[in-house]
PyMOL Python script that loads the backbone (N, CA, C, O; Angstrom):
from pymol import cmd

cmd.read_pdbstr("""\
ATOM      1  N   UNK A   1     -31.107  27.833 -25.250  1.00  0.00           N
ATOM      2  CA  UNK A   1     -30.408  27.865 -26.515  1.00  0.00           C
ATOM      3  C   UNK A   1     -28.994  27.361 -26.314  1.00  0.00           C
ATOM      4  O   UNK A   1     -28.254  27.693 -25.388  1.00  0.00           O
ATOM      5  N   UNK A   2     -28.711  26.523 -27.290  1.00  0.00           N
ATOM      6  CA  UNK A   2     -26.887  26.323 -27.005  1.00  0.00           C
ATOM      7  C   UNK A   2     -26.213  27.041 -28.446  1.00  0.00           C
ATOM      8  O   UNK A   2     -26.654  27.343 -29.555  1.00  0.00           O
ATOM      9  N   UNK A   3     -25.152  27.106 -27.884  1.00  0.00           N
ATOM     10  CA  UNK A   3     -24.296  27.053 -29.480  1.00  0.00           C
ATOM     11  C   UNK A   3     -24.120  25.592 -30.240  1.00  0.00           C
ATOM     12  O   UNK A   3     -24.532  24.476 -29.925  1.00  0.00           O
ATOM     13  N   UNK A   4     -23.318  26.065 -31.397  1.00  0.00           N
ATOM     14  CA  UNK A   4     -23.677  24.957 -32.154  1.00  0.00           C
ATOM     15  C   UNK A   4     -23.039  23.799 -32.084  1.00  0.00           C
ATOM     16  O   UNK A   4     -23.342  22.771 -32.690  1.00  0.00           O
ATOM     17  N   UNK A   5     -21.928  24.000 -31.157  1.00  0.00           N
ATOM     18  CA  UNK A   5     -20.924  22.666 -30.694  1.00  0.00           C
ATOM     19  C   UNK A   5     -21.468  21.748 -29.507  1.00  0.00           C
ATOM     20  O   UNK A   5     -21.335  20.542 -29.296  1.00  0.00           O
ATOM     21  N   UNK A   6     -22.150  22.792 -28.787  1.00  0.00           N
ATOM     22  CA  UNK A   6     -22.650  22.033 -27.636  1.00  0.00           C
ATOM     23  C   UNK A   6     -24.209  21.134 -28.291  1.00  0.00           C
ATOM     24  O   UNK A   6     -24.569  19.988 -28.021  1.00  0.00           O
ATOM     25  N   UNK A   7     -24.747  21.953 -29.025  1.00  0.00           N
ATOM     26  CA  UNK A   7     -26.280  21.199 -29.874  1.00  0.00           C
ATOM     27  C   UNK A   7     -25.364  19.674 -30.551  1.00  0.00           C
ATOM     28  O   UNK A   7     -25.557  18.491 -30.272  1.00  0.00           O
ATOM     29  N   UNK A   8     -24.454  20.234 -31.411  1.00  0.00           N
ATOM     30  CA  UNK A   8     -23.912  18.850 -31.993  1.00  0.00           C
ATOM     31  C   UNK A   8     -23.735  17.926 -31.021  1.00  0.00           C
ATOM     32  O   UNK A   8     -24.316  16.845 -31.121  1.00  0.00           O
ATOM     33  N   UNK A   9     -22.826  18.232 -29.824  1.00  0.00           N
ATOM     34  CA  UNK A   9     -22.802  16.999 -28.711  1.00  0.00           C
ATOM     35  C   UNK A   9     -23.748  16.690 -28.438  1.00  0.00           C
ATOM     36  O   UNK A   9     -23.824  15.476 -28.631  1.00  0.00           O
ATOM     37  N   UNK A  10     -24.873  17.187 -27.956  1.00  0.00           N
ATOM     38  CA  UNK A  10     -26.340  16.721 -27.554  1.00  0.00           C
ATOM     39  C   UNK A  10     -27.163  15.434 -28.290  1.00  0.00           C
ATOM     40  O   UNK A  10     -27.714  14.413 -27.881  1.00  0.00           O
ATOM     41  N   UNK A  11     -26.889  16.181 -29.848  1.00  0.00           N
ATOM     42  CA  UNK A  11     -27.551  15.322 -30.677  1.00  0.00           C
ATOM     43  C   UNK A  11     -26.408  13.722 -30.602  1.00  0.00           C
ATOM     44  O   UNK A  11     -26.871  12.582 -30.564  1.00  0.00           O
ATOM     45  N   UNK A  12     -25.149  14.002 -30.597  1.00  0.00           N
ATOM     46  CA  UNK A  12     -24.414  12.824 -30.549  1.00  0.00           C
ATOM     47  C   UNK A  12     -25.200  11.671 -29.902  1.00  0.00           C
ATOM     48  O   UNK A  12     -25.783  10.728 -30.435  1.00  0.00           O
ATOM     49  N   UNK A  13     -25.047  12.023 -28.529  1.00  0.00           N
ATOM     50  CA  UNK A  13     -25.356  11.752 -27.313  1.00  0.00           C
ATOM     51  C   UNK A  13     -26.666  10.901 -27.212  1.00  0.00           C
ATOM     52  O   UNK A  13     -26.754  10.062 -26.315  1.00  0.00           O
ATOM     53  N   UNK A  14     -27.625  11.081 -28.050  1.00  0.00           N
ATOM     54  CA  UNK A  14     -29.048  11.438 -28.488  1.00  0.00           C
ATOM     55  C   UNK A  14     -30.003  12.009 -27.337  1.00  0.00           C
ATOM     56  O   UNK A  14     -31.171  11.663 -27.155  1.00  0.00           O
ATOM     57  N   UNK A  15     -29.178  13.083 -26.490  1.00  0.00           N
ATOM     58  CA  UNK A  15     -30.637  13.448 -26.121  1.00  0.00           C
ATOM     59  C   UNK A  15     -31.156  14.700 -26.779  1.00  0.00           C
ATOM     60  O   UNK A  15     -31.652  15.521 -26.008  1.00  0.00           O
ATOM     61  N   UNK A  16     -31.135  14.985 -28.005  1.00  0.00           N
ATOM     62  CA  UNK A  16     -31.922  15.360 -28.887  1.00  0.00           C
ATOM     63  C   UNK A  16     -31.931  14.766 -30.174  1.00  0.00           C
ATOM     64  O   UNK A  16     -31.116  14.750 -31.097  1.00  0.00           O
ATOM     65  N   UNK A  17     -33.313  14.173 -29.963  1.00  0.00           N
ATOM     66  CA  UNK A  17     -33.402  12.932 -31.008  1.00  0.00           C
ATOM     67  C   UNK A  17     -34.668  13.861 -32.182  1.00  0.00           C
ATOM     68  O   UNK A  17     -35.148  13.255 -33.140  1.00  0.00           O
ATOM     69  N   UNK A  18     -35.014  15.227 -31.908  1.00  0.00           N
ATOM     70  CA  UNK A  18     -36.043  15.653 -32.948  1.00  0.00           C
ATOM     71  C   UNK A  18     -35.906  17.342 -32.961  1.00  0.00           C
ATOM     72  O   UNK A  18     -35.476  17.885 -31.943  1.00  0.00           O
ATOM     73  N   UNK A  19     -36.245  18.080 -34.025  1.00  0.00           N
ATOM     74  CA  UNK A  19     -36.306  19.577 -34.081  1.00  0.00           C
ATOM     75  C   UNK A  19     -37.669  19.882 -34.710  1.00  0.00           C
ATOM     76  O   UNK A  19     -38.479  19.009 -35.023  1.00  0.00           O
ATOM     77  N   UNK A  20     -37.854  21.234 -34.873  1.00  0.00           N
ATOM     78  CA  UNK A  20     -38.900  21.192 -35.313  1.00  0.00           C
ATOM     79  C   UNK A  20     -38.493  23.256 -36.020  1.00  0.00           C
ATOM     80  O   UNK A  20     -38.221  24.225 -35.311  1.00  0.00           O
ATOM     81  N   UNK A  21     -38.606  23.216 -37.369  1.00  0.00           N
ATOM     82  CA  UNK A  21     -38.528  24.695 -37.931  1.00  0.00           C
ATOM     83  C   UNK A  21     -39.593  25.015 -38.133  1.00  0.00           C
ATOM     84  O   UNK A  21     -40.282  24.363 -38.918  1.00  0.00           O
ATOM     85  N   UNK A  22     -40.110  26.197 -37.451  1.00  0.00           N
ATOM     86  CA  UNK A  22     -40.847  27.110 -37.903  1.00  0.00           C
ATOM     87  C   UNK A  22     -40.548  28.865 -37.920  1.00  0.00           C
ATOM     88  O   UNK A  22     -39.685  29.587 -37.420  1.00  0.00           O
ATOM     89  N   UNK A  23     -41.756  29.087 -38.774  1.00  0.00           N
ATOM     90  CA  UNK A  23     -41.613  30.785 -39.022  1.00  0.00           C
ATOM     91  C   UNK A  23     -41.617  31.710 -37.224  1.00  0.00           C
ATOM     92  O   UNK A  23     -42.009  31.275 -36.141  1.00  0.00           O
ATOM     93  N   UNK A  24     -41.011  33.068 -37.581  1.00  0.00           N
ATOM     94  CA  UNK A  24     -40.812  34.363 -36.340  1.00  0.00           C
ATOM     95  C   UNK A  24     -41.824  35.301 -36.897  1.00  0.00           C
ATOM     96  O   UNK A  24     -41.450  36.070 -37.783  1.00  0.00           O
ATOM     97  N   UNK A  25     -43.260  35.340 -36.423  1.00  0.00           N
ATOM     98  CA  UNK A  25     -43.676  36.411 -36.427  1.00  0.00           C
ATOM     99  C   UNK A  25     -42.990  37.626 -36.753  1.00  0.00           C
ATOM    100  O   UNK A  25     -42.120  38.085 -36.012  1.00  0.00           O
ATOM    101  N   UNK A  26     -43.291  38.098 -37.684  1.00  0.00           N
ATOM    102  CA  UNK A  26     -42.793  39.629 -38.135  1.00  0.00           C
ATOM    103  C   UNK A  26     -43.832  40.664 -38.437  1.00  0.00           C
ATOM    104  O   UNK A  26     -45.049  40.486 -38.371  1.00  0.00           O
ATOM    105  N   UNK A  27     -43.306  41.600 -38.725  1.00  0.00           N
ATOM    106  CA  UNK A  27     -44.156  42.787 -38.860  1.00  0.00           C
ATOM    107  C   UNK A  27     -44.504  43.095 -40.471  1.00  0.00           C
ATOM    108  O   UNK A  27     -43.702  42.488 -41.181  1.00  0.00           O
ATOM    109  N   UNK A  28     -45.197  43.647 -41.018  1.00  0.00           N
ATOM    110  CA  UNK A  28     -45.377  43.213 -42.591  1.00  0.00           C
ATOM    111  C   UNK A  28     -44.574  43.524 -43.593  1.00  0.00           C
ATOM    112  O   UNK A  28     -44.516  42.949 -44.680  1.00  0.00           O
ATOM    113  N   UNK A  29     -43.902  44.501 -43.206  1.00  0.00           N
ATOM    114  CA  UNK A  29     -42.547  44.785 -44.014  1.00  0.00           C
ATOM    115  C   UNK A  29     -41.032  44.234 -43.661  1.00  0.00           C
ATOM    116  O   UNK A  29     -39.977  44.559 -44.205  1.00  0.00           O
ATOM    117  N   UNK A  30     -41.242  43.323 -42.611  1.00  0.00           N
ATOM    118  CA  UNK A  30     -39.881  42.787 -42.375  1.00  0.00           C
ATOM    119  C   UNK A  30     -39.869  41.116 -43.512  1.00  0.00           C
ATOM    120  O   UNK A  30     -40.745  40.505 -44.125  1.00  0.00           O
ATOM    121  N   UNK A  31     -38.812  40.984 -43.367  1.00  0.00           N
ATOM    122  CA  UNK A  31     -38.339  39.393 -43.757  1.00  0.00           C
ATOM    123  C   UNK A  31     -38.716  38.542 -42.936  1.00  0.00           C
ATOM    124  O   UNK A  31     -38.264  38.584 -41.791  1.00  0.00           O
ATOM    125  N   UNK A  32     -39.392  37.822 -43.215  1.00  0.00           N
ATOM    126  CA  UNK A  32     -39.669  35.818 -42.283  1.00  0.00           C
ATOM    127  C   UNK A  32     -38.406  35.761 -41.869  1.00  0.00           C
ATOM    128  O   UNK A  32     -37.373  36.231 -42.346  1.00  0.00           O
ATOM    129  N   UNK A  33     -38.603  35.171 -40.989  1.00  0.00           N
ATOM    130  CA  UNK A  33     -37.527  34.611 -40.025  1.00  0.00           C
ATOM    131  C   UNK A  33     -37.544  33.131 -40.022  1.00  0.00           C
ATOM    132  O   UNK A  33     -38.705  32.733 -39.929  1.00  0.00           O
ATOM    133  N   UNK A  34     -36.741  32.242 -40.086  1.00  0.00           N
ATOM    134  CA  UNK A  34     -37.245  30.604 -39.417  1.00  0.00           C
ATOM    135  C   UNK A  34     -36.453  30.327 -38.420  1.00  0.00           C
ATOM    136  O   UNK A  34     -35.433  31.015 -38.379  1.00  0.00           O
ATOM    137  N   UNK A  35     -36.626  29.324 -37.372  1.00  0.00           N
ATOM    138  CA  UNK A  35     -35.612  29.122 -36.240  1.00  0.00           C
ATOM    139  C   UNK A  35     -36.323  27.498 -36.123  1.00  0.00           C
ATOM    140  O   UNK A  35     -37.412  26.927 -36.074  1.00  0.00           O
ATOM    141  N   UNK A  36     -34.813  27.239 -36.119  1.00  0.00           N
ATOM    142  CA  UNK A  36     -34.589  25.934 -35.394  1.00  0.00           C
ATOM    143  C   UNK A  36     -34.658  25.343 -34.065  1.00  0.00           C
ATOM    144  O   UNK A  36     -33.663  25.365 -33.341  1.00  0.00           O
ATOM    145  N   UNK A  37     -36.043  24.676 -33.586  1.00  0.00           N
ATOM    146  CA  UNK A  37     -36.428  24.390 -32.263  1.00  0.00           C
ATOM    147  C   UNK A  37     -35.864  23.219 -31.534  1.00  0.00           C
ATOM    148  O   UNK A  37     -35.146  22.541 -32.270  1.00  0.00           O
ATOM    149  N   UNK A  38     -35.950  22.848 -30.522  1.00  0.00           N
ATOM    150  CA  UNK A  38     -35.327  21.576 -30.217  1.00  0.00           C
ATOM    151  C   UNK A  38     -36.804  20.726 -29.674  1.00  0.00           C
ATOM    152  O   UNK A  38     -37.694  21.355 -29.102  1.00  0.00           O
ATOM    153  N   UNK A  39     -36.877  19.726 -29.853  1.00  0.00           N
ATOM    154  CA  UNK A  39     -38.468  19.023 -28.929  1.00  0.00           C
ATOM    155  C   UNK A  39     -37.937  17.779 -28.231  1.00  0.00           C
ATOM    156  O   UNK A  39     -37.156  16.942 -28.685  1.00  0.00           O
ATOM    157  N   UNK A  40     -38.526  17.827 -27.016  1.00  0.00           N
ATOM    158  CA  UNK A  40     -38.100  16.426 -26.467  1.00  0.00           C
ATOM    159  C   UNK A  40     -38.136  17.113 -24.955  1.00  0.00           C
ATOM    160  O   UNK A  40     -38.940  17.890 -24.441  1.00  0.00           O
ATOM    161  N   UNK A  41     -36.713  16.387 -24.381  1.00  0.00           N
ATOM    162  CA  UNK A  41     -36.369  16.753 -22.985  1.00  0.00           C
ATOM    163  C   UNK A  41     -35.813  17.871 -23.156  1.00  0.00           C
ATOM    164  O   UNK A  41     -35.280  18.025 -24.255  1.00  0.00           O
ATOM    165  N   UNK A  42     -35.734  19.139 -22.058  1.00  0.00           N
ATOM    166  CA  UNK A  42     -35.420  20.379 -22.198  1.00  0.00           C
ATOM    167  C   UNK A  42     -36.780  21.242 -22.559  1.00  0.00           C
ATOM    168  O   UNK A  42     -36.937  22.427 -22.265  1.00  0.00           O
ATOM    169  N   UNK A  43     -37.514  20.600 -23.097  1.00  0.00           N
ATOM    170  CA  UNK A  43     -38.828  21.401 -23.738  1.00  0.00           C
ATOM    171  C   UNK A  43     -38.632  21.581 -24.893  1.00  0.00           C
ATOM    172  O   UNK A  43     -37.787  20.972 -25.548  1.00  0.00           O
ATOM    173  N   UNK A  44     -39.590  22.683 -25.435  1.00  0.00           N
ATOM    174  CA  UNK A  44     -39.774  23.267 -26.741  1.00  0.00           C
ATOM    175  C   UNK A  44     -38.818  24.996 -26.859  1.00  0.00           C
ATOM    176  O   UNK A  44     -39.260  25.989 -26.280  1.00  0.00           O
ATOM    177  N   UNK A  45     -37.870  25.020 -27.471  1.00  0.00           N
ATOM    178  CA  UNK A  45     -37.135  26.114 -27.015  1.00  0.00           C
ATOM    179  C   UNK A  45     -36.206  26.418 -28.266  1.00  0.00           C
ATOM    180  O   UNK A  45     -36.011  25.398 -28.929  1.00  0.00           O
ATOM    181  N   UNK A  46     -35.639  27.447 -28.716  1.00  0.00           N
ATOM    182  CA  UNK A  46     -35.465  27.544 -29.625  1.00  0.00           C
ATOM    183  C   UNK A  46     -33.494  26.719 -29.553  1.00  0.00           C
ATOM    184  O   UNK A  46     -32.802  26.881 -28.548  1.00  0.00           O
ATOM    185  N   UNK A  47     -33.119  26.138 -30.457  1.00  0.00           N
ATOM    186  CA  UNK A  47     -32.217  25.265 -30.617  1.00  0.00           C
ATOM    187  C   UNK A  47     -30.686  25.858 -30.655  1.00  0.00           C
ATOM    188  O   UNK A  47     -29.701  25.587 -29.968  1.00  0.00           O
ATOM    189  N   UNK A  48     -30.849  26.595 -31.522  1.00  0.00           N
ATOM    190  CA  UNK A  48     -29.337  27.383 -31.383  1.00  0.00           C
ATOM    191  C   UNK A  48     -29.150  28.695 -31.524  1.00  0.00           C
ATOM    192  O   UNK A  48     -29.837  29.384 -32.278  1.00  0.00           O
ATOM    193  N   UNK A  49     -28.336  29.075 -30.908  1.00  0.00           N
ATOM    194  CA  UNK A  49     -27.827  31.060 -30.763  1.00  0.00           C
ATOM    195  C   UNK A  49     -26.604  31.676 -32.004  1.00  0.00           C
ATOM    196  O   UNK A  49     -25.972  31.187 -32.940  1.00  0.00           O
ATOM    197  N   UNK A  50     -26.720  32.792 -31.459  1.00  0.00           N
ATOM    198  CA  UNK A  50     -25.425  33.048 -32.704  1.00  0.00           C
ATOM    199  C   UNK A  50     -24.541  33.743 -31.767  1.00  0.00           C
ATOM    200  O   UNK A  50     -24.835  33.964 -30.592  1.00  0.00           O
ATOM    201  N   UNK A  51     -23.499  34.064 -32.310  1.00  0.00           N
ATOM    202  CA  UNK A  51     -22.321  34.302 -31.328  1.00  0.00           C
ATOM    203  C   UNK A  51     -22.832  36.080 -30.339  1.00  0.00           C
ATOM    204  O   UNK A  51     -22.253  36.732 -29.471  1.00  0.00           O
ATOM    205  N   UNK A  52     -23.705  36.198 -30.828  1.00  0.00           N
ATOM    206  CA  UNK A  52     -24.435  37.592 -29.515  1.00  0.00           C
ATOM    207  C   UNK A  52     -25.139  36.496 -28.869  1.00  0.00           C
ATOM    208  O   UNK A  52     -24.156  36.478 -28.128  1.00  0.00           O
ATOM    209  N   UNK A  53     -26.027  35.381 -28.338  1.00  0.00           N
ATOM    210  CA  UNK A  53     -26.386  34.883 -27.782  1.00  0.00           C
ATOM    211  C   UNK A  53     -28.001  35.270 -28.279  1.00  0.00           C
ATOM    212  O   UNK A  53     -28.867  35.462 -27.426  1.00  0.00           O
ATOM    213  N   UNK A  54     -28.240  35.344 -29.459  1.00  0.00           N
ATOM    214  CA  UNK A  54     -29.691  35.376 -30.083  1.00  0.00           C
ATOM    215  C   UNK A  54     -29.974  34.462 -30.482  1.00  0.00           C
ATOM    216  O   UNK A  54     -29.122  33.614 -30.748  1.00  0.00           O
ATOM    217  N   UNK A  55     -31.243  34.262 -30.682  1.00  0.00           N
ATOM    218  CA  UNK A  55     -31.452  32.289 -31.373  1.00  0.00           C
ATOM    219  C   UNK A  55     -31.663  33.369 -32.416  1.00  0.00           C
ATOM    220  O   UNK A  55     -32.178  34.481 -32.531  1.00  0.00           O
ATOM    221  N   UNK A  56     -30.516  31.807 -33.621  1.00  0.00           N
ATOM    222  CA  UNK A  56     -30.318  31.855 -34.649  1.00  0.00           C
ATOM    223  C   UNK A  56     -31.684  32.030 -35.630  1.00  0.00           C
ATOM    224  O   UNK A  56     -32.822  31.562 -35.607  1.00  0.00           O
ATOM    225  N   UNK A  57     -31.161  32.685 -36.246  1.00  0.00           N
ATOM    226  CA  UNK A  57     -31.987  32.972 -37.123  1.00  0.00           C
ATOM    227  C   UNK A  57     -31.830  32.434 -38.671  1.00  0.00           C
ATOM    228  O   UNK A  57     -30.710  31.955 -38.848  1.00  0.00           O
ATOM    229  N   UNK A  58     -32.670  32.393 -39.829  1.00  0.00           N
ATOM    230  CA  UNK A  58     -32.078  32.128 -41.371  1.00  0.00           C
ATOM    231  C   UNK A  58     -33.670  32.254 -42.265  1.00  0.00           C
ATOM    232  O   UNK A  58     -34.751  31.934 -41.770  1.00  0.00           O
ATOM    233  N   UNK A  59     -33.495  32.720 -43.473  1.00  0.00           N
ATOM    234  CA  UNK A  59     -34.400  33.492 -43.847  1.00  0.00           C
ATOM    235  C   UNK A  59     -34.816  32.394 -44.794  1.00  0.00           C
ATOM    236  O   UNK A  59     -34.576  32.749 -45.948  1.00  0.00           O
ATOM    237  N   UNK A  60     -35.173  31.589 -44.752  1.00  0.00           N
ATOM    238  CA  UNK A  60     -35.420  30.435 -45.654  1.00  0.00           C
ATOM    239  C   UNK A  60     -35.499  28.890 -45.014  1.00  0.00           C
ATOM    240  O   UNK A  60     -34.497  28.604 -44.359  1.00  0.00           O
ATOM    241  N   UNK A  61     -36.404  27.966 -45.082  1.00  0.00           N
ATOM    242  CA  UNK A  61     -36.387  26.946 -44.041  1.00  0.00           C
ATOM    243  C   UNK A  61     -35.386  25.885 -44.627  1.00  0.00           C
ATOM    244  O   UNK A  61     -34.800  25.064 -43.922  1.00  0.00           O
ATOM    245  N   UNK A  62     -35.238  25.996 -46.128  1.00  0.00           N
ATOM    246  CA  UNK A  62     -34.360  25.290 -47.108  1.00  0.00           C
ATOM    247  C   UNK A  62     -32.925  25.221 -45.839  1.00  0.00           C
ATOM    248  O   UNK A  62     -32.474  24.232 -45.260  1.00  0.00           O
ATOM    249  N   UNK A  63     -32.507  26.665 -45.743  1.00  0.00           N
ATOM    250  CA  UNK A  63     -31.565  26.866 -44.837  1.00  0.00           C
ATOM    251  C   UNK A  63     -31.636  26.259 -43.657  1.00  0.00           C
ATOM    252  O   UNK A  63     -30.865  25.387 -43.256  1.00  0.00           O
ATOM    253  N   UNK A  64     -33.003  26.928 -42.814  1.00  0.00           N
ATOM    254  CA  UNK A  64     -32.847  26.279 -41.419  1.00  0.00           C
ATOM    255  C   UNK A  64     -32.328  24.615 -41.656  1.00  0.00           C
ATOM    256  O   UNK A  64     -31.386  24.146 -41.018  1.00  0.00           O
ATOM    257  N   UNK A  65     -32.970  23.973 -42.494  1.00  0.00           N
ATOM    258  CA  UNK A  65     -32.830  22.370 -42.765  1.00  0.00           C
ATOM    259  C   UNK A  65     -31.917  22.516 -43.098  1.00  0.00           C
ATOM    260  O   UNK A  65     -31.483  23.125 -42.121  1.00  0.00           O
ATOM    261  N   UNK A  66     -30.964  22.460 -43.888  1.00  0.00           N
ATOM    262  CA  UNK A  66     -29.653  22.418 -44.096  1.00  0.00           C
ATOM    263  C   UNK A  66     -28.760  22.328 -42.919  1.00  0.00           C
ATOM    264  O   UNK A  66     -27.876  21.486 -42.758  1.00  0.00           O
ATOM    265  N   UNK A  67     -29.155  23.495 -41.938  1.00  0.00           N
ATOM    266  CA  UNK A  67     -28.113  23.464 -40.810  1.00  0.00           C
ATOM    267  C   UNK A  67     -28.236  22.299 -39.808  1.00  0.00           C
ATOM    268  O   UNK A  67     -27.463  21.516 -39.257  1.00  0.00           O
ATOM    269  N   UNK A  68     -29.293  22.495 -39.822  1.00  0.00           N
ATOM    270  CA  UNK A  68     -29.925  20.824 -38.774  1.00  0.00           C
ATOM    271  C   UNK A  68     -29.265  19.638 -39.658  1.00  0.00           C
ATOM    272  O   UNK A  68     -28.606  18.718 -39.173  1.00  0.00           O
ATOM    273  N   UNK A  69     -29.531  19.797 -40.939  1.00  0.00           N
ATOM    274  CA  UNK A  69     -29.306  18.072 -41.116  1.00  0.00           C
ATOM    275  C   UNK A  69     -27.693  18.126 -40.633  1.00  0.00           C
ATOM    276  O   UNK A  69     -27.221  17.173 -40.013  1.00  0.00           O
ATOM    277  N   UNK A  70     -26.840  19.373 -40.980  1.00  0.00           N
ATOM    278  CA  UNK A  70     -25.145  19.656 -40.853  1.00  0.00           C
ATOM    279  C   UNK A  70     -24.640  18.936 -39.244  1.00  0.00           C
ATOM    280  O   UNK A  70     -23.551  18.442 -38.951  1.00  0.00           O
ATOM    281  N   UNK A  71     -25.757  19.085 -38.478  1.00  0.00           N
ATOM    282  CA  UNK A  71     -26.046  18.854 -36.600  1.00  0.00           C
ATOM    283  C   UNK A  71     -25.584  17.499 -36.790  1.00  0.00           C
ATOM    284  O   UNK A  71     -24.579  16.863 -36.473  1.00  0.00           O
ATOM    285  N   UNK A  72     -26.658  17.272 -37.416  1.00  0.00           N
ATOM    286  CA  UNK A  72     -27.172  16.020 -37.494  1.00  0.00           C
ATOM    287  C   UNK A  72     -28.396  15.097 -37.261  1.00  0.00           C
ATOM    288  O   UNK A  72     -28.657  13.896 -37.310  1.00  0.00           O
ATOM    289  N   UNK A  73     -28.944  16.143 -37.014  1.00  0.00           N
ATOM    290  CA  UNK A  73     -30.913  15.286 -37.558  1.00  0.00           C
ATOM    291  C   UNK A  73     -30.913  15.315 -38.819  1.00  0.00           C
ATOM    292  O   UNK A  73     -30.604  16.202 -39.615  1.00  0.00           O
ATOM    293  N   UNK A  74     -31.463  13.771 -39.008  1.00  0.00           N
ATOM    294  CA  UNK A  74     -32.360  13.255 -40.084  1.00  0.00           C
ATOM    295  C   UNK A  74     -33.436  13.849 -40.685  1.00  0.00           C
ATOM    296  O   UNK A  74     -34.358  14.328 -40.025  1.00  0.00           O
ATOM    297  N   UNK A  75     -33.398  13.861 -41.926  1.00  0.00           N
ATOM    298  CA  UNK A  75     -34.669  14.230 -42.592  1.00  0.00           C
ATOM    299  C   UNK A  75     -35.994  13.719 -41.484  1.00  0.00           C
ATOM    300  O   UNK A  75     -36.752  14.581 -41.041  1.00  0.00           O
ATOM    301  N   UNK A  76     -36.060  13.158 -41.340  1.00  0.00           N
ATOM    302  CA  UNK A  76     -37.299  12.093 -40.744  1.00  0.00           C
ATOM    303  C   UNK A  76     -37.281  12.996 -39.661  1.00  0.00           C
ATOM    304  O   UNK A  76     -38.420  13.340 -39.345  1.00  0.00           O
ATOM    305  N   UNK A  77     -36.274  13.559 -38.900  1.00  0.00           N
ATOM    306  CA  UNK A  77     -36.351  13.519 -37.078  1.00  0.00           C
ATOM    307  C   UNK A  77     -36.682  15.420 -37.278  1.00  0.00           C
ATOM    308  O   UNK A  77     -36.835  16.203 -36.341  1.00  0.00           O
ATOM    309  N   UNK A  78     -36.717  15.756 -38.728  1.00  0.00           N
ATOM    310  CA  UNK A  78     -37.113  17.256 -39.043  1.00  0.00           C
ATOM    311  C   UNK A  78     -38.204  17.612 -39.040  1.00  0.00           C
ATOM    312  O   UNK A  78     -38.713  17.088 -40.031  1.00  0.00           O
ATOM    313  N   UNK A  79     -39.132  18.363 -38.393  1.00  0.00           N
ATOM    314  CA  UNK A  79     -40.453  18.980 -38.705  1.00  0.00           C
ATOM    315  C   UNK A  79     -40.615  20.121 -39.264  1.00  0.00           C
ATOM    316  O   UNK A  79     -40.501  21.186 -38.657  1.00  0.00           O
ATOM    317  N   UNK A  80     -40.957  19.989 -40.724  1.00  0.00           N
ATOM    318  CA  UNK A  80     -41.256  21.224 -41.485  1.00  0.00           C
ATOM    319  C   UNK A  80     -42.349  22.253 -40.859  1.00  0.00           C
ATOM    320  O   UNK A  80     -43.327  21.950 -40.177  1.00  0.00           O
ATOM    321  N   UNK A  81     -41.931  23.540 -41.265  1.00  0.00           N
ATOM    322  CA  UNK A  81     -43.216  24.325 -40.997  1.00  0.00           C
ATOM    323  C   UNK A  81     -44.715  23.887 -41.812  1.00  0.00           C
ATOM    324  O   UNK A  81     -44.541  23.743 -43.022  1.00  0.00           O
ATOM    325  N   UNK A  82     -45.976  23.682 -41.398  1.00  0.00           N
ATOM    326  CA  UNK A  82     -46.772  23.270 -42.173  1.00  0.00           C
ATOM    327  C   UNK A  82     -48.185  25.111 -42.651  1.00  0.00           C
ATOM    328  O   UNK A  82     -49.312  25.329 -43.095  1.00  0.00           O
ATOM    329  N   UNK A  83     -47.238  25.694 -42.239  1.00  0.00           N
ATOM    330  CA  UNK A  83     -47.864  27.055 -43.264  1.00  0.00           C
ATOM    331  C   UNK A  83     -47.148  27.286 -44.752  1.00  0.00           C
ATOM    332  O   UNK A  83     -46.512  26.683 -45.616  1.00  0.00           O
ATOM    333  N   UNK A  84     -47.941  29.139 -44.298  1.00  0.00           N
ATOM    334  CA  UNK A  84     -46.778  29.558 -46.006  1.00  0.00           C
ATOM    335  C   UNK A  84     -45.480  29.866 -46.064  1.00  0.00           C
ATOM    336  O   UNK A  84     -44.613  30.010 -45.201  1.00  0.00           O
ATOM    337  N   UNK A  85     -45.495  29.948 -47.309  1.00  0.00           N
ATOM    338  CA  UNK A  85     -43.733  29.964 -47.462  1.00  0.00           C
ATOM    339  C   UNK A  85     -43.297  31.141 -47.073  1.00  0.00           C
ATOM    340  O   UNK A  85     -44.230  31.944 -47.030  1.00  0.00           O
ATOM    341  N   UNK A  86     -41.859  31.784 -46.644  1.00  0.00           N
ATOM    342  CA  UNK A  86     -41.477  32.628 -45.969  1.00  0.00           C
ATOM    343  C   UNK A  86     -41.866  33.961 -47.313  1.00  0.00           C
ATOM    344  O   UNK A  86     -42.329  35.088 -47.134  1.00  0.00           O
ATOM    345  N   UNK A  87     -41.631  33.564 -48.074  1.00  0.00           N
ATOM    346  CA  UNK A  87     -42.210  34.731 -49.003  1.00  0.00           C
ATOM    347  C   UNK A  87     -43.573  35.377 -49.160  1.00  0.00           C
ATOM    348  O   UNK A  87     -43.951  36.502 -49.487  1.00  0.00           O
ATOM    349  N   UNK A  88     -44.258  34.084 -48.755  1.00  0.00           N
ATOM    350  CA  UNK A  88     -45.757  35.085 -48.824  1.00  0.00           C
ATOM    351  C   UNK A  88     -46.542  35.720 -48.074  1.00  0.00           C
ATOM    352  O   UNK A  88     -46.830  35.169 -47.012  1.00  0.00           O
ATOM    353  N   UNK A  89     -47.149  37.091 -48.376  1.00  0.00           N
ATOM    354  CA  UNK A  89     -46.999  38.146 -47.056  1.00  0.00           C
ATOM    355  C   UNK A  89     -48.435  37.717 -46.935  1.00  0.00           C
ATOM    356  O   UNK A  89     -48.789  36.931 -47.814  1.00  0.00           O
ATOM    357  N   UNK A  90     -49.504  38.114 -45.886  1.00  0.00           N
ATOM    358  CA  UNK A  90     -50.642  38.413 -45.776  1.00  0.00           C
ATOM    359  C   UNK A  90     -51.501  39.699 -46.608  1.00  0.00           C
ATOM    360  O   UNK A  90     -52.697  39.888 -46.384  1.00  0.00           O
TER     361      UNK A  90
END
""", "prot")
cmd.dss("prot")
cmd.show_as("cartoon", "prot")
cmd.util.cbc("prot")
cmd.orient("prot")
C-alpha cells in the first residue's frame, strides 16, 4: 500500500498504468466497503492507505473512482467492480 503522494508519483512515472475497484467482504449488517487496487508490476494489492496505515477504504465505487481518476488513471485504465451495487445485501 502507499500513501497517496507516493501512488501519485508512481502513476506519474507510469509504473502504474491500471487499478482495479472492487467490493470488502462484509458481514451482513455492515456497510460495503470498496478499495482501490493497483494491477501490473508490484502485483495485485490494495493501492492506497489512510493515515493509520489501513488500505483506504470508501463506501461507494462512484467515490473509489473519483479518487483514482484525482491520481490520475483514466477512465479506460479503471476497472469497475462487475457485481452488485454496494447497496444490495444478499
Amino acid at each position: 500500500m502507499y500513501s497517496r503522494i507516493f501512488a501519485l508519483n508512481l502513476i506519474r512515472i507510469g509504473h502504474l498504468k491500471n487499478c482495479r475497484i472492487e467490493f470488502v467482504p462484509q458481514h451482513d449488517n455492515a456497510y460495503q466497503m470498496v478499495l482501490i487496487t493497483q494491477e501490473g508490476q508490484g502485483g495485485d494489492e490494495n493501492l492506497l492507505e489512510d493515515e493509520r496505515g489501513r488500505p483506504a477504504a470508501f463506501l461507494t465505487v462512484s467515490e473509489a473512482k473519483r479518487v483514482a481518476m484525482s491520481l490520475g488513471f483514466t477512465e479506460d485504465s479503471i476497472k469497475l467492480p462487475k457485481t452488485k451495487t454496494p447497496d444490495t445485501r444478499d
